[in-house]
C-alpha positions as CSV (number, residue, x, y, z in Angstrom):
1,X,82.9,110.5,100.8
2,X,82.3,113.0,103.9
3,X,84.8,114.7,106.5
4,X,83.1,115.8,109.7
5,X,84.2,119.1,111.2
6,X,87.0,119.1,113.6
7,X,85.8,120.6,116.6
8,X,89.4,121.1,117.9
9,X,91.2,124.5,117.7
10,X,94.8,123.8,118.1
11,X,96.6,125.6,115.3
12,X,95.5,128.8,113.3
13,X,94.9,129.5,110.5
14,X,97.7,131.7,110.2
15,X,100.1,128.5,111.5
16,X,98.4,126.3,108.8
17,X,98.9,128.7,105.9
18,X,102.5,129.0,107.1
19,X,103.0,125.3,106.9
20,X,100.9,123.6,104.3
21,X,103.0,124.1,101.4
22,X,106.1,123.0,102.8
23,X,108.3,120.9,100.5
24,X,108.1,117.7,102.5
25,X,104.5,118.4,103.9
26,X,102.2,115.3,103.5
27,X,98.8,114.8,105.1
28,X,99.2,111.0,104.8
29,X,100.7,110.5,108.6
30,X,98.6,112.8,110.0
31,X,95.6,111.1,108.7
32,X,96.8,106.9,107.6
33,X,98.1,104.0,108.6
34,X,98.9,101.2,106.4
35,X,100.4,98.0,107.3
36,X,101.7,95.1,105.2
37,X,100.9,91.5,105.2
38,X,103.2,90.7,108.2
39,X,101.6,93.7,110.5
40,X,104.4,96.2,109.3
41,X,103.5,99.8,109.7
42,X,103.8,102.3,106.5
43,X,102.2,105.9,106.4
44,X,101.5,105.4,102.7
45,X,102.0,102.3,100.1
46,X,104.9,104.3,98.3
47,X,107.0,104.4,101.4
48,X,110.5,103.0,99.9
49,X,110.5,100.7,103.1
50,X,108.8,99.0,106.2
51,X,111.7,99.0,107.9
52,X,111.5,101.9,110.3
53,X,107.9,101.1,110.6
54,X,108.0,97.7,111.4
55,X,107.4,96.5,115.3
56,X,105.5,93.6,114.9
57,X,104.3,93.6,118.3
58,X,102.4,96.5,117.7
59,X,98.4,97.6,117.3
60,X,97.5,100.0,114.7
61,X,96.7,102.8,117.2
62,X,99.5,102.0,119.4
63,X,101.7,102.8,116.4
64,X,100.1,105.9,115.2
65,X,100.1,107.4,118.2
66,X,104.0,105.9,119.1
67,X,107.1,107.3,118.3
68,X,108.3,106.8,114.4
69,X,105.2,108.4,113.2
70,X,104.9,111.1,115.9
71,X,108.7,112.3,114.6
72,X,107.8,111.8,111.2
73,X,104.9,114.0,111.9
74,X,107.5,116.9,114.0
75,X,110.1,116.5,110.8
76,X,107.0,117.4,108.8
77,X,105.7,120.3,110.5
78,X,109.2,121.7,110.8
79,X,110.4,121.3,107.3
80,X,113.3,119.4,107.5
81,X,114.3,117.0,105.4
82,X,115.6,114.5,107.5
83,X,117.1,110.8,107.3
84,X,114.0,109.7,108.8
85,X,111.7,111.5,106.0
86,X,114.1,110.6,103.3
87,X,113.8,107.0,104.4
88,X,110.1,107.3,104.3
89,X,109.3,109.8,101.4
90,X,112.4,109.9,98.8
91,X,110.2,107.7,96.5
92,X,107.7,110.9,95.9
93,X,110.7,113.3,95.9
94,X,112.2,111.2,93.1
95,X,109.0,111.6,91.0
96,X,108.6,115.5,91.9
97,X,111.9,116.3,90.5
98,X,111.4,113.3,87.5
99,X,108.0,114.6,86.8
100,X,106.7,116.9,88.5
101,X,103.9,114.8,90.1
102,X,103.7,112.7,93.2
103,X,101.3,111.1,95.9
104,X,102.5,113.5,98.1
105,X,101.3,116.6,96.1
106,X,98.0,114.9,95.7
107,X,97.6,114.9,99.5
108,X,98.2,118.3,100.7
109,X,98.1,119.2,104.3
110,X,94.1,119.4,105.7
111,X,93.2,121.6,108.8
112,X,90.7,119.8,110.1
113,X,93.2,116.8,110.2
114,X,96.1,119.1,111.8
115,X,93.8,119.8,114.7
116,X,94.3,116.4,115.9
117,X,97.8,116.9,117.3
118,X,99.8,119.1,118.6
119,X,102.8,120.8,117.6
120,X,105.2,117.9,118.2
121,X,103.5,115.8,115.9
122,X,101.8,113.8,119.0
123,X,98.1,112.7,118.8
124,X,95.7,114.6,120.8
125,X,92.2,113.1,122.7
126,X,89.8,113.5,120.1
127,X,86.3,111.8,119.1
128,X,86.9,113.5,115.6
129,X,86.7,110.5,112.7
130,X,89.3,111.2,110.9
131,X,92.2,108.3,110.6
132,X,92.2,106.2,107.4
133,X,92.9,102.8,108.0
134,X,94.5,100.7,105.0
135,X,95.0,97.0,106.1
136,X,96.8,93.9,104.6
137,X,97.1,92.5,107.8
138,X,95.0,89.0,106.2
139,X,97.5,87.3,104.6
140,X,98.3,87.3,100.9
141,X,96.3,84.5,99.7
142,X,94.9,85.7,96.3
143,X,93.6,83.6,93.7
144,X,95.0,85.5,90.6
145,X,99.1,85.8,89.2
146,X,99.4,89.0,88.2
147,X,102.6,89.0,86.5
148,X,103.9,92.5,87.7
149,X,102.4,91.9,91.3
150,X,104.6,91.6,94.5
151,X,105.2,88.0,96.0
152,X,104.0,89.7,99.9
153,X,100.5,90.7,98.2
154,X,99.5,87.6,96.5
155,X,99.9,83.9,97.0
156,X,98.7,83.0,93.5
157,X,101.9,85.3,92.5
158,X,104.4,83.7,94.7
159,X,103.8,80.3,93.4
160,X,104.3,81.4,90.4
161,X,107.7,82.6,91.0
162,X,108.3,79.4,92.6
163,X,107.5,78.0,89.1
164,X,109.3,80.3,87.3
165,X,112.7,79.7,89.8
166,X,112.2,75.9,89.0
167,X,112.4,76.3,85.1
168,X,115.1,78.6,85.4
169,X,116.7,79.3,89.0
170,X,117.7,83.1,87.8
171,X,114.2,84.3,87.8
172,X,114.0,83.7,91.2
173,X,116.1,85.6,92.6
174,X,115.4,88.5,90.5
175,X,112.1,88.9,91.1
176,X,113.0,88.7,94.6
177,X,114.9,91.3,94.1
178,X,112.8,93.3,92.6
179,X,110.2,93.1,95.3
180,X,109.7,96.3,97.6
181,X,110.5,94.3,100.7
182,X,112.5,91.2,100.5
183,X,111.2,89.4,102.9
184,X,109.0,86.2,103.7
185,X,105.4,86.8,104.2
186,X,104.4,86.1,107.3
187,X,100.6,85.0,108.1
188,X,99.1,86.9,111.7
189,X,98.5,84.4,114.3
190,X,95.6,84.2,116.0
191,X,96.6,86.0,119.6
192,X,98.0,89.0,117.4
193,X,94.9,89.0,115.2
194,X,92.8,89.1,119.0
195,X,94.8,92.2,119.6
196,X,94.4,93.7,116.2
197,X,91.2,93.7,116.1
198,X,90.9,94.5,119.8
199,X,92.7,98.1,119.3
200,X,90.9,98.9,116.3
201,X,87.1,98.7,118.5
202,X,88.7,100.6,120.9
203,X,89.6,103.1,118.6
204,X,86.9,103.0,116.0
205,X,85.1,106.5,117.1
206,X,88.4,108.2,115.6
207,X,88.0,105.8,112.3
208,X,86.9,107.3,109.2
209,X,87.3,105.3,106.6
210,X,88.6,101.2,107.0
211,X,90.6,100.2,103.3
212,X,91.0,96.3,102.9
213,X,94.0,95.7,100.2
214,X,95.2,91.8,99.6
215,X,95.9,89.3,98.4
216,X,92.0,89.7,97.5
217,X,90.3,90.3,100.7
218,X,86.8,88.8,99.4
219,X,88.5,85.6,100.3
220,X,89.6,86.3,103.8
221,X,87.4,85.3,106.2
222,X,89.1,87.1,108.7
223,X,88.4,90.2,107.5
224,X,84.3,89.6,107.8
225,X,84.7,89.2,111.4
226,X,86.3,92.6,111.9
227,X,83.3,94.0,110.3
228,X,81.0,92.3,112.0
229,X,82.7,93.4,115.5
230,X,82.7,96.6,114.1
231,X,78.6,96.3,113.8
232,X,78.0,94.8,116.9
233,X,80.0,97.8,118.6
234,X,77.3,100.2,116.8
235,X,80.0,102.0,115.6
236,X,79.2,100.8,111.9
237,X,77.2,103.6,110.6
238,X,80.2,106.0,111.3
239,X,83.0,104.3,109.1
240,X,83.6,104.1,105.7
241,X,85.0,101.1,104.0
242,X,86.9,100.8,101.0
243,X,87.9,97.8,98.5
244,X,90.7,96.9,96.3
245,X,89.6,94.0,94.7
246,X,89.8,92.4,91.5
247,X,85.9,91.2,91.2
248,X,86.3,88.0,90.9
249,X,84.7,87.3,94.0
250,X,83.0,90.2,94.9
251,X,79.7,89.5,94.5
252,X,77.0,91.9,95.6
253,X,75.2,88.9,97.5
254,X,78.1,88.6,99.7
255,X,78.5,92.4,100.6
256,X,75.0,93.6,100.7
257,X,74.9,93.1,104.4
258,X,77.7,95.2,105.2
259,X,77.1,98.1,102.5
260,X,73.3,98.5,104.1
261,X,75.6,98.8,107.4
262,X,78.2,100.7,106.9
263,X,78.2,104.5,106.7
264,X,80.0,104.1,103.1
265,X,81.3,101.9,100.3
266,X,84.2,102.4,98.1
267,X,84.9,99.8,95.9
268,X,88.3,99.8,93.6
269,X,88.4,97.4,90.9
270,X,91.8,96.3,90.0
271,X,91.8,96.0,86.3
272,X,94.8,96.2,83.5
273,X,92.9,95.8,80.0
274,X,90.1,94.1,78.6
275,X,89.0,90.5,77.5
276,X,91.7,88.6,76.9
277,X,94.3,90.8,77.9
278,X,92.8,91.5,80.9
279,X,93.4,87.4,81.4
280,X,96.9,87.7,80.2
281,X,97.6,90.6,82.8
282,X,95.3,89.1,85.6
283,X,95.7,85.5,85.0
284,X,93.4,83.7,85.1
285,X,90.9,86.2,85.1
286,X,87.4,85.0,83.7
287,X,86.5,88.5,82.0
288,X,82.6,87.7,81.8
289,X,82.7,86.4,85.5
290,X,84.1,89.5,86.9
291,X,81.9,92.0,84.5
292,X,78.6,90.2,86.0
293,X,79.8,91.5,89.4
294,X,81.6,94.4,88.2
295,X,78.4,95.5,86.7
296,X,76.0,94.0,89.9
297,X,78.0,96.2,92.3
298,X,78.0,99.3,90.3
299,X,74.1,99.5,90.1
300,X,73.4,98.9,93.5
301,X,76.0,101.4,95.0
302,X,75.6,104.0,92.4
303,X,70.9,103.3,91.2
304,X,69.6,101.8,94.0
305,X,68.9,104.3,96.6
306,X,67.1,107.3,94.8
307,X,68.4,109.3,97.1
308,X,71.8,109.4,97.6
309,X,74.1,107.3,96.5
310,X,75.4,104.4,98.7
311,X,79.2,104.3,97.3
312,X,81.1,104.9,94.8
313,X,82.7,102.3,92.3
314,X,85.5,103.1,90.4
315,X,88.9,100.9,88.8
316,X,92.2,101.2,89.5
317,X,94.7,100.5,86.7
318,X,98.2,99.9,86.6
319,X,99.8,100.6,83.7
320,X,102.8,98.4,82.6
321,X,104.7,97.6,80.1
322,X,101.7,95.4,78.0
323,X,98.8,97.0,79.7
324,X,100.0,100.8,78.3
325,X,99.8,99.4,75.0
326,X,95.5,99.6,74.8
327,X,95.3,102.1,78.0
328,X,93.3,104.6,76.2
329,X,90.7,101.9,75.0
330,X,91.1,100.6,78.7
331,X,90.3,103.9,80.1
332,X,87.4,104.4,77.2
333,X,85.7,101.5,78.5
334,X,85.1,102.6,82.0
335,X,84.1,105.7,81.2
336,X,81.5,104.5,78.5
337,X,80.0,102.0,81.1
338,X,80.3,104.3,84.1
339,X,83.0,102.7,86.0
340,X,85.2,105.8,86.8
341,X,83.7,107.2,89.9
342,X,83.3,110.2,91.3
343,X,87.2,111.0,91.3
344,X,88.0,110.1,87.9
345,X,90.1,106.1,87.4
346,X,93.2,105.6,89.6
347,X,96.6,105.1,87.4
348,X,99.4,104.0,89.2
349,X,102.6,104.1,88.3
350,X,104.6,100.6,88.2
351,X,107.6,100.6,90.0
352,X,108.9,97.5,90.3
353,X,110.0,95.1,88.8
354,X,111.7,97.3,86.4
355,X,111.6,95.7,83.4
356,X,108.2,95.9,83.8
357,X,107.6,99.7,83.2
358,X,107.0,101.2,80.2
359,X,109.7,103.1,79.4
360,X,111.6,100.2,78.5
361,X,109.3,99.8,75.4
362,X,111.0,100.1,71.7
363,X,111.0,103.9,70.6
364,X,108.9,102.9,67.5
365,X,106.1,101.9,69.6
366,X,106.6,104.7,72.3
367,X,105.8,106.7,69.3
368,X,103.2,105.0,68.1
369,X,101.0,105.1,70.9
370,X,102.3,108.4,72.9
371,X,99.1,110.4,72.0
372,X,96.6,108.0,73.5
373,X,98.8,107.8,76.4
374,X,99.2,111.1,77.2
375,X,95.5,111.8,76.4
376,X,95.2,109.8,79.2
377,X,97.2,110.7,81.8
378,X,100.9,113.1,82.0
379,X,102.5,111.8,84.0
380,X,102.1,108.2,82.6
381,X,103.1,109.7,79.4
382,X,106.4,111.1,80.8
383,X,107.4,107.9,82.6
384,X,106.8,106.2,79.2
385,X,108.9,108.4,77.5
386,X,112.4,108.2,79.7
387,X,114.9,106.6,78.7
388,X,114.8,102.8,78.0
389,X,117.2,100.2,78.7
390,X,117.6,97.4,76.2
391,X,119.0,94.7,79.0
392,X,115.2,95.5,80.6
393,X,113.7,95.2,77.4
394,X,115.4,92.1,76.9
395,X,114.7,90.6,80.4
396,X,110.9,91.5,79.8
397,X,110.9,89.3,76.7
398,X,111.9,86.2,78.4
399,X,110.1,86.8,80.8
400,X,107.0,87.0,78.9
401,X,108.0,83.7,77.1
402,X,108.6,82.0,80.7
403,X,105.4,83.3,81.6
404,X,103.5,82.0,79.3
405,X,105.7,78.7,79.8
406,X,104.9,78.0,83.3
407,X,100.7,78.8,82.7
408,X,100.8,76.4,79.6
409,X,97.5,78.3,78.2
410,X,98.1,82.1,77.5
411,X,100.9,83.6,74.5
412,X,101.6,86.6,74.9
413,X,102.8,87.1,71.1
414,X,99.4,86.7,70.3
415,X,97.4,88.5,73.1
416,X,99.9,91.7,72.2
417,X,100.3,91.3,68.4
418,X,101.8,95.0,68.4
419,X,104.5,93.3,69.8
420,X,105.2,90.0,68.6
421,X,107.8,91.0,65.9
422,X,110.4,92.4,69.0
423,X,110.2,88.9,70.1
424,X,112.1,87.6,66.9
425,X,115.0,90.1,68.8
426,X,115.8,87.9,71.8
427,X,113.7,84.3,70.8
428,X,113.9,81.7,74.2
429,X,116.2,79.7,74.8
């Protein structure tokens, strides 16, 4: 990973130092834009909402540089917490005051970033790469179900809620309900996708780093033509691109072409356990499938060049309410076959839907596994440990059973045997 010097001198040091630690300071909009599968505009992915963010007849740049996020920017660099912040950030404050920790903290403000604007918040004329682009703007189509993932990020996930609502109508509106946005997702048609891509060549010398999120972008064609634009524009060797991906179609065959032409590659793996319950979590996950090009991509980002590296590979995990229960052997794994990266794993917390996260777990087993946990990670450790609610606990249970109903090939009981006796609580009706 590299950041350039910023040749512009706006601010000094002394205005930076007085500004940096601010209570709602975040580098995020001065440095990212992230837009959701129907071309709405978020500075981060833990923005409560997309609604203030949402034009949809808006290019990336044309929104970065418009209004929302220019007075997101101001409220930032004045300190105020206003509406529009609260709208956008409360999520982090919530977690600050809960646990101490948050995305936000783990961003703090950068000078060479601030010297892109000025002190309004607007975007100056720069050829400074700087601007992290995180796109969804492909479409959801995904081929796995995770069963804590959002309908708007995966197609495989949203028929199975379909499935689920036709066994038992209440589970479809509940999960609905427990989606960040509740809203249909909506494809990008081929005039906006002209556009999209369009702005972003025009734009690419302030581009630093280009992040493709899903659904599973591996199977977007779409996507592959932005990068080969992006080539063609000789612009290539200056960007960064980063992956979230679940390796089940990353193969290294497929990306060599781009990795030999882009400046950088980061590849995130999205991965909740191992084996089997890496299936369970990540159905239908074939574990020695994505290994083979788990393990193919790792060497030839991290062996192949004797010189420098030519990426970084790492995993992401998302603990949940069956995927805590082995974290520590999860996280044991990847560091044992090099699979961590050069900034440690990424743990995210799961937010929704609620009956999903871990502190709804029995006290007995809370207790039983808290160590490994919180050798692990803190703050994954303290969410574990709030309160539980039984109804959630209750709610998970069925809908473990229903899970397993509509897939016809996976139990759960057995998968997570640690937990099969709280079953005999709230059996299916």
């Amino acid at each position: 990973m590299w950041i350039d010097e910023n040749p512009n001198k706006i601010w000094t040091q002394e205005e930076y130092e007085a500004i940096k630690d601010s209570k709602v300071m975040c580098n995020l909009p001065f440095q990212q834009l992230r837009n959701g599968t129907g071309i709405n505009y978020q500075p981060c992915c833990w923005a409560r909402t997309m609604t203030p963010y949402g034009p949809q007849n808006k290019d990336p740049f044309e929104h970065f540089k418009g209004e929302e996020f220019t007075e997101l920017r101001k409220d930032m660099l004045l300190g105020k917490k206003t509406p529009r912040l609260k709208h956008s950030c409360d999520l982090c404050w919530k977690d600050e005051k809960e646990s101490g920790w948050s995305p936000r903290m783990n961003n703090p403000l950068n000078i060479d970033c601030l010297q892109n604007f000025d002190k309004n918040g607007n975007m100056v004329e720069t050829d400074h790469r700087f601007i992290k682009l995180e796109l969804n703007a492909f479409g959801n189509y995904c081929n796995l179900q995770c069963y804590e993932c959002q309908v708007e990020n995966s197609s495989g996930r949203e028929q199975a809620v379909k499935q689920l609502g036709e066994i038992d109508p209440k589970w479809l509106g509940l999960l609905k309900r427990y989606s960040f946005v509740n809203r249909d997702v909506k494809k990008v048609n081929p005039d906006q996708w002209r556009s999209f891509k369009k702005d972003i060549i025009k734009h690419a010398k302030n581009i630093r780093v280009i992040v493709f999120c899903g659904g599973e972008p591996m199977m977007m064609k779409s996507h592959f033509e932005l990068l080969d634009e992006l080539i063609e524009s000789g612009e290539a060797k200056g960007i960064e691109l980063g992956y979230v991906s679940n390796m089940t179609h990353t193969t290294l065959k497929k990306m060599k072409k781009y990795i030999d032409a882009f400046r950088w590659i980061e590849m995130q793996w999205s991965v909740d356990g191992l084996t089997e319950r890496n299936h369970w979590l990540r159905y239908p996950t074939n574990w020695d499938t994505t290994i083979d090009n788990v393990f193919a991509m790792r060497d030839y980002l991290h062996y192949s060049n004797p010189n420098w590296k030519l990426g970084n590979f790492k995993c992401t995990i998302t603990p949940s309410i069956l995927g805590i229960l082995d974290l520590h052997n999860t996280v044991k794994w990847m560091k044992d076959n090099d699979i961590f990266g050069e900034d440690n794993v990424l743990l995210n917390r799961i937010e929704n839907p609620t009956f999903c996260q871990t502190r709804h777990l029995p006290d007995e087993i809370k207790e039983q596994i808290g160590d490994n946990v919180k050798s692990v990670a803190e703050h994954i450790y303290h969410d574990m440990m709030q309160p539980r609610n039984e109804q959630q606990w209750k709610f998970a249970l069925e809908y473990f059973d229903k899970t397993d109903q509509i897939r016809g090939d996976t139990n759960w009981k057995e998968t997570f045997p640690e937990l099969a006796k709280y079953a005999l609580e709230y059996p299916l009706s």
